[in-house]
N, C-alpha and C positions, 0 to 999 in steps of 0.2 A: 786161478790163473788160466786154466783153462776155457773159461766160461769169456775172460778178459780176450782172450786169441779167437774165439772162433765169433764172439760180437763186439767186435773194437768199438761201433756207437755204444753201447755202454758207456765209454771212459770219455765219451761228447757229452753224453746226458749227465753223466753224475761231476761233471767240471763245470755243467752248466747249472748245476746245485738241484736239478733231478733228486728227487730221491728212488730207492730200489722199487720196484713195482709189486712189495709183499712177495714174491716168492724167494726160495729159500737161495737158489741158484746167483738172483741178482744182489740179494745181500751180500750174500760169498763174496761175489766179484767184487763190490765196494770193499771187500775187509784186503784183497786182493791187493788195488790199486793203493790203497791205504797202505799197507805192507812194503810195495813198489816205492812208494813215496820214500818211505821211511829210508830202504836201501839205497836210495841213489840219494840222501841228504836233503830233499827237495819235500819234505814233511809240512814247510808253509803253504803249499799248494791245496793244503785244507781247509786253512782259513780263509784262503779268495773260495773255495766252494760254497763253506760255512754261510760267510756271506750271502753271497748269490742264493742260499736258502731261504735266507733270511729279511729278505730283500721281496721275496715273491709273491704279486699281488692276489694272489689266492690263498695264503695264509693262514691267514682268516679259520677259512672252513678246515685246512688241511690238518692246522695244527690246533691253533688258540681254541676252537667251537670245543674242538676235543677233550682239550686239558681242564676246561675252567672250572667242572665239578671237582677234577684233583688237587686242582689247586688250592680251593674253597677247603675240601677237607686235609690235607696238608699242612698247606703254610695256616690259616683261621684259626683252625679248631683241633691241628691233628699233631704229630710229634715234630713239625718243623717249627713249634707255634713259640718256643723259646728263641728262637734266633728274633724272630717278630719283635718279641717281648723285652730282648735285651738292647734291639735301634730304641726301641719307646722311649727307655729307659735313661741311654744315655743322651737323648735328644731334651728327653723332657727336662733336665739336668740345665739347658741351657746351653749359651753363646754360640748359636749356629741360627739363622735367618732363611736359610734356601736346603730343600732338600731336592739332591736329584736320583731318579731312578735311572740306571744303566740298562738298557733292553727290557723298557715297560711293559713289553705286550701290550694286554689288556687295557694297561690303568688302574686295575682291581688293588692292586697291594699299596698303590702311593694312595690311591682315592682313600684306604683303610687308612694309614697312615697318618694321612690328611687331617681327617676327620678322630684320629686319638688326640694327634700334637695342634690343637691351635694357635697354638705361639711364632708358627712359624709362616714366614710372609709368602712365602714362593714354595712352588712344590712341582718339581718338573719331570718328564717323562722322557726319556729320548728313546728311539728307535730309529733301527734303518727301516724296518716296514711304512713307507707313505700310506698305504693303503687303510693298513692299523689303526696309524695317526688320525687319519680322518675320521674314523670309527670312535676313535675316544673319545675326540673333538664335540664329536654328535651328541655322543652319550652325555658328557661331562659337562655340556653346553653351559648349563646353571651355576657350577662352582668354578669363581673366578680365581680361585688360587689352587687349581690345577693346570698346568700348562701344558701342551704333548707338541713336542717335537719332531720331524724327521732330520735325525743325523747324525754322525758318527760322533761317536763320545769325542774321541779326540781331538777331532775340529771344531766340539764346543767348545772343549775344555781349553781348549789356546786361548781359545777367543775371552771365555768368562771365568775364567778361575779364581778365585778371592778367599780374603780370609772367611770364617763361619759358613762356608758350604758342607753338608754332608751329600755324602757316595752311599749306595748302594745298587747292589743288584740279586739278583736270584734265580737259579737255575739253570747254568749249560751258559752262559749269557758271550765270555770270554773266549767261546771255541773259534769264534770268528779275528782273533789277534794271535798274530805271530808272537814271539816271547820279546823280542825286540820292541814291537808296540805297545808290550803290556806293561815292559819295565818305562818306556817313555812313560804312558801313561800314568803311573806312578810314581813317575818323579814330578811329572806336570801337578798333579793331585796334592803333594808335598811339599810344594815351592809357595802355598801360602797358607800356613799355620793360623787358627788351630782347625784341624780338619778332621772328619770321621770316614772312614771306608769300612763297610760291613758287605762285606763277599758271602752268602748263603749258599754253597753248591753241594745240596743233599747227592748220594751217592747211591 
């Protein structure tokens, strides 16, 4: 709190989904204003940062370049690899057509995906990152039943919801939804049967 009082730009940068600048002092201060939030009831003021993270066109390098070995040994090959195992599972089972990933990143887990379930016609990506998207787009160029989107789940979901779509996502993906959004979104998800949602959020 201190740290919050004597550099009020802090609470500019980290609203403007800044993250802390690795030292220990500016973390505090985010766990700080995080705290703040919480006591004055205004705890949503997370989610528009979240966003605004998540949204930003350096991304890329800041996060994804980062994570993708972790990812690879994790979710692939590592002890995340049963959750993987058990979407296969119920997808390969049948009566589902479109598979969408909720905050793709990469593209790497729907491309894996993809490429186990050929049965399935559509396989889609959403992200708020444009930047990402375009990144996928490039990579993915060759395989036409990968799709990658820029946009907010929920204004897909209005838009295309139907029966035999599967949901998922993986990792931290929801910190960007107020709980109000989350429960819409899950009743938007619910309103055409028969539906799969597989949430993976390792801890």
């Amino acid at each position: 709190r201190s740290v919050l009082h004597a550099r009020p730009q802090l609470v500019s940068r980290f609203e403007a989904g800044e993250l802390p600048r690795g030292h220990f002092l500016e973390r505090a201060a985010l766990a700080a204003l995080a705290d703040q939030y919480r006591k004055a009831g205004t705890l949503d003021r997370l989610a528009i940062q979240h966003a605004r993270f998540w949204s930003r066109q350096d991304l890329g390098e800041l996060f994804y370049d980062r994570t993708a070995e972790r990812l690879q040994r994790q979710l692939f090959s590592g002890r995340h690899r049963p959750a993987l195992d058990t979407i296969e599972h119920e997808l390969a089972a049948g009566g589902f057509h479109t598979l969408v990933e909720i905050g793709c990143g990469t593209g790497d887990v729907l491309a894996h995906l993809q490429t186990r379930l050929p049965g399935l016609k559509r396989c889609i990506g959403l992200d708020l990152n444009g930047v990402q998207i375009a990144r996928n787009r490039r990579r993915f160029a060759a395989r036409a039943q990968l799709e990658f989107l820029a946009e907010d789940v929920s204004d897909w979901i209005q838009r295309n919801a139907q029966p035999g779509i599967a949901y998922f996502s993986y990792g931290g993906v929801f910190e960007y939804f107020t709980q109000e959004k989350f429960q819409d979104l899950l009743a938007a998800i619910a309103d055409g049967p028969p539906v799969l949602l597989a949430l993976v959020e390792p801890i």
